[in-house]
C-alpha positions in Angstrom: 118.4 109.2 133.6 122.0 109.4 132.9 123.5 108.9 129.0 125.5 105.4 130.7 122.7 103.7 132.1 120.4 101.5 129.8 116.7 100.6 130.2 115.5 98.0 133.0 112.7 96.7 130.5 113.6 95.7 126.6 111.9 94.1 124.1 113.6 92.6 121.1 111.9 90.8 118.0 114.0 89.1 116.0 114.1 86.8 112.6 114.9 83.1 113.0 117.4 81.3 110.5 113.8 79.7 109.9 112.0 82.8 108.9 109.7 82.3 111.7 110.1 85.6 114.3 110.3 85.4 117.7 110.9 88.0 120.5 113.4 87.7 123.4 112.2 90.3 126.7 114.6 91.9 129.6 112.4 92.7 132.3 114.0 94.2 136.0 118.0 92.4 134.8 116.8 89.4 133.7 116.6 88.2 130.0 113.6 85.9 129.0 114.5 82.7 126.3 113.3 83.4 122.9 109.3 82.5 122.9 107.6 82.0 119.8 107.7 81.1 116.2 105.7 83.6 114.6 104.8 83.9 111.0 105.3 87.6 111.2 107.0 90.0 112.9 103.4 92.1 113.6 102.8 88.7 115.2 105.7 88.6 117.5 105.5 92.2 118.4 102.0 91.8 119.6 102.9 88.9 121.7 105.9 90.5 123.5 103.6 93.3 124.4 101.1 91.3 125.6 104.3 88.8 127.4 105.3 92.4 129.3 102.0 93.5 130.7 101.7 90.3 132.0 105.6 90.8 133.8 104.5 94.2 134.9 101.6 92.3 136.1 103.1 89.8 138.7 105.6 92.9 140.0 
């Protein structure tokens, strides 16, 4: 893998203006909305994890 090329898969959990978390996931080029409103960011994490296996899932 070259230096200039970045990641097909990302996963990004991020604090709302709310304080509630949610995560935002770039699978294959394209970039998922924000999903959740999590009371923590353990919370959030899990959840994108679980969102992706469920992406690498369907192919």
């Amino acid at each position: 893998m070259t230096t200039d090329k970045k990641p097909e898969t990302s996963v990004n959990v991020e604090k709302r203006a709310s304080g509630k978390w949610c995560f935002v996931i770039k699978f294959r080029g394209v970039t998922y909305p924000a999903q959740g409103n999590f009371t923590s960011m353990l919370q959030a994490q899990a959840a994108a994890q679980t969102a992706l296996k469920v992406l690498e899932r369907q192919g």
